[in-house]
N, C-alpha and C positions, 0 to 999 in steps of 0.2 A: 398679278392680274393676267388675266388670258389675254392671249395674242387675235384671239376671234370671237373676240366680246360685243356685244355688238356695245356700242357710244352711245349714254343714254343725253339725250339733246333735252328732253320734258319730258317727265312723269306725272299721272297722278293717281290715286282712286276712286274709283265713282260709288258712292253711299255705301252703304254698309247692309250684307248677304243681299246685293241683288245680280242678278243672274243676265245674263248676255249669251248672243249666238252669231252665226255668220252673218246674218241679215242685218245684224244691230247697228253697225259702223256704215260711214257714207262720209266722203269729203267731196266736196263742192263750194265756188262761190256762190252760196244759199241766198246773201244778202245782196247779190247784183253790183257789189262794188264795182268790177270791171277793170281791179287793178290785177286779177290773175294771184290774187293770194285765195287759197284754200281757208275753207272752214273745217272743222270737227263736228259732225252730227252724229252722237251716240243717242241709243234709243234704249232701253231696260222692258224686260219682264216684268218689273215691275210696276211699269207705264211713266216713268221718267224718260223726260225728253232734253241733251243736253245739248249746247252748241258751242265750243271752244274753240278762241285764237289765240293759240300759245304765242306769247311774247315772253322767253325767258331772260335774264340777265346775262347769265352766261350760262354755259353748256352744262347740263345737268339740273339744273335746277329744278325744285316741284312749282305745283301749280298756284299761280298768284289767285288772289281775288277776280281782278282783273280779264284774267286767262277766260271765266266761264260767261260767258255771253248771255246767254238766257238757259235758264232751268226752268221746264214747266211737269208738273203731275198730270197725264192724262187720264189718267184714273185704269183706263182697260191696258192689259200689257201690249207690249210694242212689237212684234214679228220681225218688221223689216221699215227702213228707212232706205229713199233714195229722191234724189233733187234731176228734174227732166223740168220739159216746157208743158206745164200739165193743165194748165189753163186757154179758155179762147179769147181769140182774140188780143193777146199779144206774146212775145217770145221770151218773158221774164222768166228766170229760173224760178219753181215753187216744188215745197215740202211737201213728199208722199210719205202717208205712214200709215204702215198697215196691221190693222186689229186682226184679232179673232172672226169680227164680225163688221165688221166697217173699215171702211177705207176715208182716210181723212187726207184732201190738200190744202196746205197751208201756205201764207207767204211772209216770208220773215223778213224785214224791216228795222235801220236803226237810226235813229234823233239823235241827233247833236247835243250835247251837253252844256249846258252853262255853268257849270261847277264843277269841281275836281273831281268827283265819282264819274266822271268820263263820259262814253254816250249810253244808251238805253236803246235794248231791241225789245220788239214785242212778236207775237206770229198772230196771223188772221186766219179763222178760218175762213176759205172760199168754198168750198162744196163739201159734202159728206154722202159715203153710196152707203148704205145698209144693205150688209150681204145676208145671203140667203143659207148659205153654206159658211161652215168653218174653212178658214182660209189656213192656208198653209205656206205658199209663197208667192211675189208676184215678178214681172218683169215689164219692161217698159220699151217704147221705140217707135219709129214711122213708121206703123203697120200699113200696109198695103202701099206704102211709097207715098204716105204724104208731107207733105211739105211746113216747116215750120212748127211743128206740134208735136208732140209724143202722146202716144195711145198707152193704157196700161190695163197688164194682163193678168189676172190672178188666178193660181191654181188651189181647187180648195182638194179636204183633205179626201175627199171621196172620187177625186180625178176628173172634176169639172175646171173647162175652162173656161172664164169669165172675164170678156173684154169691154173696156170700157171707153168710149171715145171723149176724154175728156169729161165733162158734165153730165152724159149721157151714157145707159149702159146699153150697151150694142147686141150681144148675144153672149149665149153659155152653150159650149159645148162639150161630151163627154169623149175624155179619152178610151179607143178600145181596147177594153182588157186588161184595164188598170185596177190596181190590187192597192198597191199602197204610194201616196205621192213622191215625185221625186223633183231632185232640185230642175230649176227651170231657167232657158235663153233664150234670147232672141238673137235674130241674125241681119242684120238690114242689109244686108247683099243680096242673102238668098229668099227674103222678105217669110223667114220659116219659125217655129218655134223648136226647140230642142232639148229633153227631158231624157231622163232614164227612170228607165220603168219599173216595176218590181221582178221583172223576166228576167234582170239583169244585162240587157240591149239599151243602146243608146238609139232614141227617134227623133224623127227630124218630123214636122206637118207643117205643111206651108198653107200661111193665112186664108189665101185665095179659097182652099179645100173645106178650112174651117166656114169661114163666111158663109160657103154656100152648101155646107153639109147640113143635115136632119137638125132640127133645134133638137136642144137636149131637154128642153121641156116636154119635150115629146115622143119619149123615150120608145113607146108603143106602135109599130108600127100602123099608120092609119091606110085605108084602101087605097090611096090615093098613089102612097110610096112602093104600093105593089104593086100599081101600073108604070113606075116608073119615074114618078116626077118627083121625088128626092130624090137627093145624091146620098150616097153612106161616105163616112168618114176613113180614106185611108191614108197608110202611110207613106210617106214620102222616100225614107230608106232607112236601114235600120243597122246596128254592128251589133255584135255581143261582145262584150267584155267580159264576162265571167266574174262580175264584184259588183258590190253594191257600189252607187259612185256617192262625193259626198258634195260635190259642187261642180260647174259647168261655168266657164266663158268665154266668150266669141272674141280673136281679138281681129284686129283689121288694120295693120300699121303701113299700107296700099291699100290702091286702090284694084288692084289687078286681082287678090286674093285674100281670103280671109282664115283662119283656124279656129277650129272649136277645139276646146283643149277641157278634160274632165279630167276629174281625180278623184281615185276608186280608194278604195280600203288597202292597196298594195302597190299599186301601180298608178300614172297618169299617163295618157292616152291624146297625142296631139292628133287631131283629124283635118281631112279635108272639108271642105265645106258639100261634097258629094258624101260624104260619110266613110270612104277611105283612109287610112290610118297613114299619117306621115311617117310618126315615132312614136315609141311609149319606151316610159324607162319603169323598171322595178325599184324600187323604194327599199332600203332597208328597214326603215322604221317609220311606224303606224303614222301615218299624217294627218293633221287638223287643219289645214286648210291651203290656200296657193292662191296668187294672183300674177298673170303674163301682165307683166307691166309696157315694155318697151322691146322694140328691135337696137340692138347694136350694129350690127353687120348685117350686111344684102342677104337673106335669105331664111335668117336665126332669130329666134325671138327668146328674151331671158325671162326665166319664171321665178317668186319667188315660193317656196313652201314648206311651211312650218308644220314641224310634227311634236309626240309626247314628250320629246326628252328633252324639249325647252329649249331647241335649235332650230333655226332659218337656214333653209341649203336656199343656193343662188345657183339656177342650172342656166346654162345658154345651149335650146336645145338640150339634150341627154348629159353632156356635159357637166359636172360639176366643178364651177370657178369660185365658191366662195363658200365657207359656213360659219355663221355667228352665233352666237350663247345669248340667250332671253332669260330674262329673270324670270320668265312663266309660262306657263303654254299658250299660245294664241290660237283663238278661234277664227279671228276675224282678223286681217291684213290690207293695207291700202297704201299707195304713194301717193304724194302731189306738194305743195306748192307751200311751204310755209315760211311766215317771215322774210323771203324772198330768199329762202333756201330750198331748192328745186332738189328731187327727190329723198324728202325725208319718209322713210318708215314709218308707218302708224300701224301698230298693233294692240290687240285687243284681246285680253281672255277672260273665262266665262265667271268670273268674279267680280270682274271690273277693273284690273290694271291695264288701264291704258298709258303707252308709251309711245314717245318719238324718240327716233333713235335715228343714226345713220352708221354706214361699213367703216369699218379703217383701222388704223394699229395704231396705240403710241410707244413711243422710243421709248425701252428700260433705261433710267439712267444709272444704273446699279453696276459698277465695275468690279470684278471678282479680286480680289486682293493678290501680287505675286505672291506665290509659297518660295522660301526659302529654300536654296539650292544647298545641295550638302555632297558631296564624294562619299558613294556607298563602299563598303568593306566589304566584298563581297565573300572573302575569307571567315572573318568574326559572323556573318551570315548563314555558312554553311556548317558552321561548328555549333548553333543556337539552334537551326534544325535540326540537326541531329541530335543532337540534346531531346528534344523535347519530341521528336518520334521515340527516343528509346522510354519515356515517363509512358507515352501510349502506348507504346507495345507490352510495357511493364504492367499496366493496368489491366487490359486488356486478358494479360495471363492471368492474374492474380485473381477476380472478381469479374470479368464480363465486362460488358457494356453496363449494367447494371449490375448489382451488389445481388445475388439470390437470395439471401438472409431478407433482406429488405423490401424486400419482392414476395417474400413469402410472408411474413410479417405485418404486411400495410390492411391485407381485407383476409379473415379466416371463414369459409363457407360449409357447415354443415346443414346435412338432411337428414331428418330422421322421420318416419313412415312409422304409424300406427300401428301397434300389434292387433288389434280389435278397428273392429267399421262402425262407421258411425252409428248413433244409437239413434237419428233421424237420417236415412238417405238423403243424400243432396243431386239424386239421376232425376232430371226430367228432360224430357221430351227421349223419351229411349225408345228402340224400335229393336230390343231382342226378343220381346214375342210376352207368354207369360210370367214367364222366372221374374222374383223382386229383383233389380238390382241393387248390390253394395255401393256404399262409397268408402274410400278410407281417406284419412287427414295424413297430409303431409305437411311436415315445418322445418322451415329453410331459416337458419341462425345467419346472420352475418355481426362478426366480430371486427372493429377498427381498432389497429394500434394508432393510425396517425387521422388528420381532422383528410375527409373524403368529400367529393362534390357530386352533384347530379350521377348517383348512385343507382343505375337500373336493372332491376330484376326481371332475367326474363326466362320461363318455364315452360319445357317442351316434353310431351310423352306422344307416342306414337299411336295415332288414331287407329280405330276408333275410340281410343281412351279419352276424355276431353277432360279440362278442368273447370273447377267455376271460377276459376282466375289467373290467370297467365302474366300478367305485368304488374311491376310493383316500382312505384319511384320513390328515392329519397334525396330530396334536395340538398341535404344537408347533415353532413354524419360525423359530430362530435371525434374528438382523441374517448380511447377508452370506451366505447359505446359499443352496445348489443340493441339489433332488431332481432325483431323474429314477425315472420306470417306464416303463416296457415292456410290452406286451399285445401279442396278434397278434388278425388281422382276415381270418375270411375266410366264405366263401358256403356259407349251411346248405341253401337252398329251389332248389328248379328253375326258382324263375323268375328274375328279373332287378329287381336294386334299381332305384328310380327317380332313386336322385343318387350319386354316387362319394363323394360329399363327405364326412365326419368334421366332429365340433363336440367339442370338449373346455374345461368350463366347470369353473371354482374359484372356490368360495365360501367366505369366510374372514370375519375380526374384525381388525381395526386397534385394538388398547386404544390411548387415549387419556386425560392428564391429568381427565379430568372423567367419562371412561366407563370405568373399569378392564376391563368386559366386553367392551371392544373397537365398531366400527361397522360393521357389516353392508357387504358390498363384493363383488360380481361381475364376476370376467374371463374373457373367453372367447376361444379359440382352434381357427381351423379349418385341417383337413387336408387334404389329398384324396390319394385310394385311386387306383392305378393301373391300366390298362383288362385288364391282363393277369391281373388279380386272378378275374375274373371270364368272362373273353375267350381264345378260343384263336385261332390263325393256322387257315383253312377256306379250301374250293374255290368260288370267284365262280359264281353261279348267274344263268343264261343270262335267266332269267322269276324275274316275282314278282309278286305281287298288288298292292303297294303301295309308288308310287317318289314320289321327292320329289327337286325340283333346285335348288340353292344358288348363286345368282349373288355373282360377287365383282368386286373392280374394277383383278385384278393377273392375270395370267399364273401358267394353273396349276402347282402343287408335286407333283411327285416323290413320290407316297404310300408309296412306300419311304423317304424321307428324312422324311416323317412320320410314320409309324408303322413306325419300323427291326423294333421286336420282334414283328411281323406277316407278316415278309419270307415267301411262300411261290411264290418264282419258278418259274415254268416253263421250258419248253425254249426257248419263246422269248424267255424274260424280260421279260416284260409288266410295265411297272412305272406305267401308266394302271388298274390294273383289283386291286383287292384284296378277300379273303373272311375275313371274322368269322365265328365259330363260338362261340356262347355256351355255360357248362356244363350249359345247360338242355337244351342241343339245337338251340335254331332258329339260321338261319343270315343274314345280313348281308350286302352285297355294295355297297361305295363303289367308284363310274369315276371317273376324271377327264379332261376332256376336251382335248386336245393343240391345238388350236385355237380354244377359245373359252373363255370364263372360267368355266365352271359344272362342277359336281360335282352327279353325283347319287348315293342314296342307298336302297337297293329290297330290301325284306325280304318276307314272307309273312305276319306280324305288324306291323300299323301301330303298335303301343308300339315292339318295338324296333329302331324310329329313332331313336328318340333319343336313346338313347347314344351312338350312331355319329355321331350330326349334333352332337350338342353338345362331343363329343370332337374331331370336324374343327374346326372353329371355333375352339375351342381352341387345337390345335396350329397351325392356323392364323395363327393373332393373336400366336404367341409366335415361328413360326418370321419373321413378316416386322419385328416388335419388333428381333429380332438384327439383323436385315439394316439395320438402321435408316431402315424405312418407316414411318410415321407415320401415314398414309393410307387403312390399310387397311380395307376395310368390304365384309360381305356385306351381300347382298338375295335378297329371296323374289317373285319377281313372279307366280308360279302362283295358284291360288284355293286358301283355306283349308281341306283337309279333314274338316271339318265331318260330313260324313255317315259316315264312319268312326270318329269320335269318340263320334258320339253310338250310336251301335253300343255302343262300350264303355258310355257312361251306360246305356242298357236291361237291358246284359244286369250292370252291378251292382246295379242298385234291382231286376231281375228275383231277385238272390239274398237283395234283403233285405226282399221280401214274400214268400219263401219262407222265410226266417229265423223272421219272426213267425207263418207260416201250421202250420210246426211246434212252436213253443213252443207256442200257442194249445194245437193238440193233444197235446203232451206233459203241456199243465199239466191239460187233459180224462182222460185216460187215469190220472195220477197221483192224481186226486180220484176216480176211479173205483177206483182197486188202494187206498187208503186205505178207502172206502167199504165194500170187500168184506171186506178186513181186521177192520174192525168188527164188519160181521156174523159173519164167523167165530170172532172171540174170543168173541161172545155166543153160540152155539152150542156152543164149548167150554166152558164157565163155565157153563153152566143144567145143572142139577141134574136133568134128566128129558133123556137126549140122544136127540136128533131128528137124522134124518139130513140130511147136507149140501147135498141138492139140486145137487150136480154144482158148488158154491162153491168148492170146490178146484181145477177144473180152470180155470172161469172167473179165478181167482189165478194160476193158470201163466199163462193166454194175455196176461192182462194184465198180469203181470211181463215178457214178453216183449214186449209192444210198447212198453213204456215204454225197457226198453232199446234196442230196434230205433231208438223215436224220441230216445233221445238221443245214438245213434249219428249218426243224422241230422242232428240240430242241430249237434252239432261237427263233421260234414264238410261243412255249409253254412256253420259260420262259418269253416272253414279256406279253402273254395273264397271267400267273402265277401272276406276275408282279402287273398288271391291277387288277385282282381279289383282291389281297390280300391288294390293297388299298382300294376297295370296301369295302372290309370285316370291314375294319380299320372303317370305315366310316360305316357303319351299329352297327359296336361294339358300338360306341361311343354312337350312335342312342338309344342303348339298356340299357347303364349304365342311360344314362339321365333318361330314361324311366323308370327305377329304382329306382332312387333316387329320383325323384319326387312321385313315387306310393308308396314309403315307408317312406319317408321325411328323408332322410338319409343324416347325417353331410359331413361336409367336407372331417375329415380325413375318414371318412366310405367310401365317393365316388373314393379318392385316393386307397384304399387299392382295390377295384373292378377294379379299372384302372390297377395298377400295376398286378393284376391278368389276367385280358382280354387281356391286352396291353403290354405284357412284352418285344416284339420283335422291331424293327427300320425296319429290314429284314427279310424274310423268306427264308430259304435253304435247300436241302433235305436234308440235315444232321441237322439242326435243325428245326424245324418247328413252326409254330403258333398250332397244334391243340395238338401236345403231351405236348408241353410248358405249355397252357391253363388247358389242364387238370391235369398236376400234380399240378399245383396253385388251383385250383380249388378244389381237391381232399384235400390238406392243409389246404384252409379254411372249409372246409366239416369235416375234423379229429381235427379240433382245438376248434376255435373260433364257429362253426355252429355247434359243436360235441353235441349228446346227453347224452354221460356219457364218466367217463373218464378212462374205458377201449377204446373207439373207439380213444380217444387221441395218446394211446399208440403205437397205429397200426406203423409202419414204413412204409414209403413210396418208392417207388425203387429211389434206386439213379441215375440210367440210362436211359437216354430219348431216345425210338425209335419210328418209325416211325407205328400209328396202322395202324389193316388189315383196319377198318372203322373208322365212326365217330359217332357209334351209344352210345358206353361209354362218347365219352364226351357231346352229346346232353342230355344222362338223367341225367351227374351230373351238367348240368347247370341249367335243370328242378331243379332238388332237389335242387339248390341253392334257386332259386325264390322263393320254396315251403317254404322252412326256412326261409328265408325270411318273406314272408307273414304271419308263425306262431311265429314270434317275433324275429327270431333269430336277433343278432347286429355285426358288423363286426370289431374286434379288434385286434392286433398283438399282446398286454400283453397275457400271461398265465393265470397270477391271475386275470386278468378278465372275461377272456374265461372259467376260471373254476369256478368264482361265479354265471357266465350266465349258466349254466349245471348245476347249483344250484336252479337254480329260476325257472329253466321251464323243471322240470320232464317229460317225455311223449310227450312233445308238438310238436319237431323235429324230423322225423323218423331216423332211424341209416342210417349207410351208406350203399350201397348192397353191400354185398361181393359176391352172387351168381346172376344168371342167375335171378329165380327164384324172388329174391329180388329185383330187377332192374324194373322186369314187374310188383309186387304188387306197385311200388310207382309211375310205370308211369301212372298206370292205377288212383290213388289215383288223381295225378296233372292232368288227362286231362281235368277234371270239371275247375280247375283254370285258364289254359292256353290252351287256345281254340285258333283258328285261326283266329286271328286277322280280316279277311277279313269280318267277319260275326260281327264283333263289333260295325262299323258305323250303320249296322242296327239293333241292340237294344239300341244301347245308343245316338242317334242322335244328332245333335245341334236343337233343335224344331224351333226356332225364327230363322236359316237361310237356305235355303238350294242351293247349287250352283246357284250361280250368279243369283238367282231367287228371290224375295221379299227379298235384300239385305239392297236398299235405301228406304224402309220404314219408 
C-alpha cells in the first residue's frame, strides 16, 4: 500500500455511463438542519439529481441505502448545482440548478419517520426562469452589496450576461469581444464579475458598469446612445495569461483582502483582487481541477489540485506539502463537514466515482526478518572469481560473445533480380518524359533454421528508383521455414540514381531460455539492379564536354561482349565505339581503343560517368575472372577533375541558400497575412463598423504571395533534391578516380566514402558541405597530418551552415595533394603517427589562415588543372571518335 494514498472514508458510483463536470458537485446544508453537517448534491448530464449523507460504519465502507437522500430525474441535463439564499423574503438555504435552458430553485425538506426506513426528503419547486440563450455557466452573490439574499448570474454560451434578482430577471448584458465562454466569479469585495476570455486574459467588470451599460437587447446602436446617453461597457482590468483557464475562485479568508486564484492548462495564477499577480506556480502535469479551501498561517492560503494521473497535490502558496493517489481522475473537488468529521475530501470524476476520503499514512506493520549472519572467506572468494573470469575469458577467445555459426545460421537472406522486365510494367505516376518505363521483379528468400519473431523486412534503393513495396512483416516464422516476396523496381525521376545497388535488411527476435521476448538481431542483403533498368542502347556522339580515360593492364574487350544488351551495330559493325542513352534523356558514349589498353568515357554531363565507368569496371573484373585472370587492374593517370566537381558543390549549397532565403520570406509574408487577419476580425467584431481601409485587398495579395512562395520552396527543394543526387553521383565519380590514380585498398576507398558520403539526405539543418568538411578536415589533422602537433588541433563540435564553399573546395585540394605526396588513409592512431614519421616535410600543414590557404592553392593548381584541357595532352593516339575505330 502507498504511503500517499489517499484514505478512502465513503465510496460510491452514481448510475451507470452517466457523465459529470466541474459544476456537478456542491456541498451545503441544503436541508437547513442547522447542525453544521454538510450535504452531497451531485447533479448528472444526464438530468439525475442526487443528495447524500454518508453515514459509514467504519472507514472505507460503500454506500448504504440509507447514505442517498433523494434521487430525482429532472429529465433536461444538469450544468451546474449550487445552494445560496435564492429565494424572497426569507434566508433559508435553496437548490439552484441549472439547464441548458432554464434555471430551476428548489427547496429541499425532510419529515420524520415513523418507521424504520428512516425520514423522507422531497424538493419543491419555487420558481423557474426560461432562458433565452443556451447557458453555459452561472455564479451567484450580493450583487451590488445587498443584504441577506444572493442574486444569480448566468453566462450563456454566446457571452451574455444574465442577472437574475431572485424571482425576477433584472438585465442581459454582452461581454466585449467574447468569442467563446469561459469559466465565471464573483467577487463580493470588489462587488466585480471575473471570467477569462477567449484572448486568453483574465477580466474583471464590476456590477455597477454592467447595471448601467447598453441593454444587450439592444445590441444596435439607437440615436439616442450617439448623443451620449448610454454608457458602453468596459472593463475594469484585465492580465493575460497566455492559457486557456479551466476554473476561477475568489477566496477571502479576511476581511482586509481577498484573491482570485485561476487555473490554466499549465500553470495557476494567484491574483490580487486589482488584477495584480501574487504568485503562480508551473504545474507539471495537465490539471483537472483545484479548490483554495482554507488559510493555515497569516498570509498563505492551501489549495488543493487534482490532475490526469490520478493525484491530489496539496500546495500552501507555491509550496508543495502533500500528494495523494485517487483511485480516478477527479473533475470536480470540494471539502466540508461530514459526520462531524471536518475537512473531508469530496471528489468527483467524470463517470461518477464519487469519493470521501481524508490525508494520512498508516503504520506498515511488516518487519523484515534478520538475515543470518555468517564470516565471509574472503580467501575461497577470491579463488571462485578467478575461476570463473578465466571460463569468460576462455569463452570469449573460443566463440565470441556469441557463437558466429549460430549467428549465421538462425536467418539465411537471398536476393535475386529478374533477368527479363516485367511483361506488364508496374511505373506509374513517372515523370521521365516519353520513353516507356521498365520495371523488374526482385525476390528476397528468407530461410530460418530456428522458430524467429516479429520478422521485418525492410527494402531500400536509391531514388529516384522507387518500389511498389518497401516493408514486409512476419509475425511469426516457424524452425525450417522459407518466405519469399516479390516487389518490382523501377525509375520514377528524370534524372539518374547514383548507385544500382539494392540493401534488403531483416530485423527480427531470437526468444531464448532466459529472454522469452526473444534478442534483437540484424541481417542484411544486397542486390544490384541491372543498367538496362535505367539505360537504353543510343547513337555514340562525335564531341562532348567531358571525357575521362581508364587505363588497364590487359588487351581491350569487345564492348559488344560486354554489354551484349546494348548491341546497336552499324553498317559497318563498329564493335570499338558504343552509345548509352539514359531515360532522362542525356546521352553516354564508351570507345575502346584496338591498340592500346585504355577506354574512354565522354558525356555532356560530368555526373553521368559514372554509371558508365563503374558499370565497365565491373563487367570488366567479372568478364577476365571467367577467363581465369587474376591480374586484372585499372588505372587513372589523367588529373582529378576537380574543377567540374566543384561546379556541382556551388551550384547545390547555391540551391540551399536559396532554400533558406525563401523560407526566411515565406515565414515574413505568413506573420504579415496572420497580422492583417487580426485586424480584420477586429473590424468585423466592433460594434460601430469602420470601413476597411483597402485590408481586404491587402489579404488577397498577401494570400497570394504566400502561396507563390511556397510554391517556391517545394520546387527549390525538389531542384535541391535533384542536385544533391547529382552530387552523390559525381562524388562517387571522384573517389573512383582516386583510388585508381593512387591504387588505394579497399579499406582506404571506404574510409574516403564514409568521408564524401556521410549523408542518405540533405537538410538545411544539416548539410552535405559542412558534414564533408569537418571529415575531411579529421582526415587532414590525423591520418594526412604532418606532425603531431596539427593532430592535437580540436575540431568544432558544431556543424553550421558556411557563408561559401571556398574552405571546403581547398581542403579537398589539399586532400588530393597528400594524397599524391604519399599520404595513406587509416583510422588507427598508431599508424597515422608512424606515417608522420616516415614522411617529414612531404604533406604541407593544414591552413589555419587566409594567407595559408592561397600558398597551397597556388602550390596544387600545377596538379589539378581542368580537366577539360586533359583529353588534349594525354589523348588516346590509336582512337579518335568514332573515326579509325574498326581498323
Amino acid at each position: 500500500m502507498s504511503l500517499f494514498k489517499a484514505r478512502d472514508w465513503w465510496s460510491t458510483v452514481l448510475g451507470e455511463k452517466e457523465e459529470f463536470d466541474q459544476g456537478c458537485l456542491c456541498l451545503a446544508d441544503v436541508d437547513n438542519t442547522g447542525n453544521g453537517q454538510d450535504k452531497i448534491i451531485v447533479g448528472s448530464f444526464m438530468g439525475y439529481l442526487r443528495i447524500f449523507n454518508p453515514h459509514p460504519v467504519k472507514t472505507g465502507d460503500g454506500a448504504q441505502a440509507e447514505d442517498l437522500l433523494l434521487e430525482v430525474h429532472l429529465r433536461d441535463p444538469i450544468l451546474q448545482v449550487e445552494v445560496g439564499k435564492f429565494v424572497s423574503g426569507t434566508e433559508m438555504l435553496h437548490l439552484a440548478v441549472l439547464h441548458s435552458r432554464k434555471l430551476c430553485v428548489y427547496s429541499v425538506s425532510g419529515t420524520l419517520g415513523n418507521v424504520e426506513h428512516g425520514n423522507q426528503y422531497q424538493i419543491k419547486l419555487m420558481y423557474v426562469h426560461n432562458l433565452q440563450r443556451t447557458a453555459c455557466n452561472m455564479t451567484y452573490g450580493p450583487f451590488g452589496g445587498v443584504k441577506g439574499r444572493d442574486l444569480i448570474c448566468i453566462q450563456s454560451m454566446d457571452g451574455m450576461l444574465m442577472v437574475f434578482e431572485q424571482e425576477s430577471y433584472a438585465f442581459g448584458r454582452f461581454l466585449p469581444g467574447s468569442l467563446l465562454p469561459g469559466p465565471l466569479a464573483y467577487s463580493s469585495r470588489t462587488d466585480s464579475f471575473i471570467t477569462v476570455s477567449s484572448c486568453r486574459q483574465v477580466e474583471s467588470y464590476k456590477y455597477q458598469v454592467l447595471a448601467f451599460a447598453t441593454d444587450a437587447d439592444k445590441r444596435q446602436e439607437t440615436e439616442q446612445q450617439k448623443l451620449g446617453s448610454g454608457k458602453r461597457l468596459v472593463v475594469d482590468w484585465t492580465l493575460n495569461i497566455g492559457e486557456q483557464a479551466l476554473d476561477i475562485c475568489v477566496v477571502s479568508f479576511n476581511q482586509s483582502a481577498s484573491s482570485v486564484f485561476v487555473l490554466g492548462e499549465r500553470n495557476f495564477f494567484c491574483l490580487k483582487d486589482n488584477g495584480q499577480i501574487r504568485f503562480m506556480k508551473k504545474l507539471d502535469c495537465s490539471p483537472s481541477c483545484f479548490l483554495p479551501y482554507c488559510s493555515v498561517s497569516e498570509g498563505t492560503i492551501n489549495t488543493l489540485i487534482g490532475n490526469h494521473n490520478n493525484m491530489l497535490h496539496i500546495y500552501e502558496d507555491v509550496t508543495l506539502k502533500w500528494a495523494t493517489q485517487l483511485p480516478h481522475i477527479p473533475v470536480a473537488v470540494r471539502v466540508g463537514c461530514l459526520h462531524d468529521l471536518k475537512g473531508v475530501i469530496v471528489t468527483l470524476s467524470d463517470d461518477g466515482h464519487l469519493q470521501c476520503s481524508y490525508l494520512g499514512t498508516d503504520p506498515s506493520l511488516f518487519q523484515a526478518p534478520k538475515v543470518e549472519s555468517r564470516e565471509l572467506n574472503y580467501d575461497e572468494l577470491d579463488i571462485e572469481l578467478k575461476e570463473l573470469q578465466k571460463i569468460i575469458k576462455d569463452v570469449n577467445k573460443s566463440q565470441g560473445v556469441w557463437p558466429m555459426t549460430e549467428k549465421e545460421d538462425d536467418l539465411k537472406v537471398s536476393a535475386v533480380v529478374s533477368p527479363n522486365f516485367d511483361s506488364v510494367s508496374q511505373a506509374t505516376d513517372v515523370e521521365v518524359g516519353t520513353d516507356l518505363v521498365p520495371s523488374v521483379t526482385v525476390k528476397v528468400t528468407l530461410q530460418n533454421r530456428v522458430v524467429l519473431q516479429k520478422a521485418k523486412l525492410s527494402v531500400y534503393v536509391q531514388p529516384p528508383l522507387v518500389l511498389t513495396c518497401d516493408h514486409f512483416t512476419f509475425e511469426f516464422m516457424a524452425p525450417e521455414m522459407t518466405r519469399t516476396v516479390a516487389f518490382s523496381v523501377y525509375l520514377k525521376g528524370s534524372y539518374m540514381p547514383p548507385e544500382l545497388e539494392g540493401n534488403a535488411v531483416v530485423s527480427y527476435s531470437r526468444p531464448t531460455d532466459r529472454n522469452p521476448d526473444g534478442i534483437p538481431r540484424v541481417i542484411q542483403c544486397k542486390f544490384r539492379l541491372p543498367l538496362k533498368l535505367i539505360c537504353l542502347p543510343g547513337q555514340p556522339s562525335k564531341t562532348a564536354s567531358h571525357k575521362l580515360t581508364i587505363d588497364s593492364n590487359k588487351s581491350p574487350v569487345s564492348l559488344l561482349s560486354l554489354f551484349p544488351g546494348f548491341a546497336n551495330q552499324s553498317e559497318d559493325d563498329q564493335v570499338n565505339v558504343m552509345g548509352f542513352r539514359f531515360l532522362g534523356g542525356s546521352r553516354v558514349t564508351l570507345l575502346a581503343s584496338k591498340t592500346s589498353q585504355r577506354y574512354r568515357i565522354q558525356s555532356e554531363q560530368f555526373e553521368d560517368l559514372w554509371l558508365i565507368t563503374n558499370e565497365l569496371i565491373i563487367r570488366l573484373q567479372e568478364y577476365f575472372e571467367k577467363q581465369g585472370i587474376k591480374d586484372f587492374a585499372c588505372s587513372f593517370s589523367g588529373s582529378v577533375p576537380l574543377q567540374e566537381y566543384f561546379e556541382l558543390i556551388d551550384h547545390h549549397f547555391e540551391l540551399r541558400i536559396n532554400g533558406e532565403k525563401l523560407e526566411e520570406l515565406l515565414s515574413e509574408r505568413a506573420v504579415q497575412f496572420r497580422a492583417i487577419q487580426r485586424r480584420l476580425l477586429t473590424r468585423f467584431k466592433d460594434k460601430t463598423p469602420a470601413p476597411l481601409q483597402h485590408l481586404d485587398t491587402l489579404l488577397d495579395g498577401t494570400y497570394k504571395q504566400v502561396i507563390a512562395l511556397a510554391d517556391a520552396v517545394k520546387e527549390n527543394q525538389d531542384n535541391l533534391f535533384q542536385s544533391f543526387t547529382r552530387l552523390k553521383s559525381a562524388t562517387h565519380l571522384v573517389i573512383l578516380l582516386i583510388g585508381l590514380w593512387q591504387r588505394l585498398s579497399a579499406d582506404q576507398i571506404a574510409i574516403l566514402e564514409a568521408a564524401f558520403l556521410p549523408l542518405q539526405q540533405d537538410t538545411q539543418e544539416l548539410g552535405w558541405e559542412e558534414t564533408v568538411d569537418a571529415a575531411i578536415s579529421h582526415l587532414l589533422k590525423t591520418c594526412l597530418s604532418k606532425s603531431s602537433k596539427e593532430q592535437a588541433l580540436n575540431l568544432s563540435s558544431q556543424l553550421s551552415m558556411p557563408k561559401d564553399t571556398s574552405r571546403l573546395k581547398k581542403h579537398i585540394t589539399l586532400l588530393c595533394d597528400r594524397l599524391a605526396k604519399g599520404g595513406r588513409l587509416c583510422l588507427s592512431t598508431d599508424v597515422a603517427a608512424s606515417q608522420t614519421m616516415v614522411m617529414p616535410g612531404s604533406c604541407t600543414t593544414i591552413p589555419e589562415s587566409d594567407l595559408e590557404e592561397r600558398s597551397v592553392e597556388q602550390d596544387s593548381t600545377e596538379l589539378f588543372t581542368n580537366h577539360k584541357h586533359l583529353i588534349v595532352e594525354t589523348p588516346v593516339p590509336e582512337v579518335s571518335p568514332l573515326q579509325g575505330v574498326s581498323e
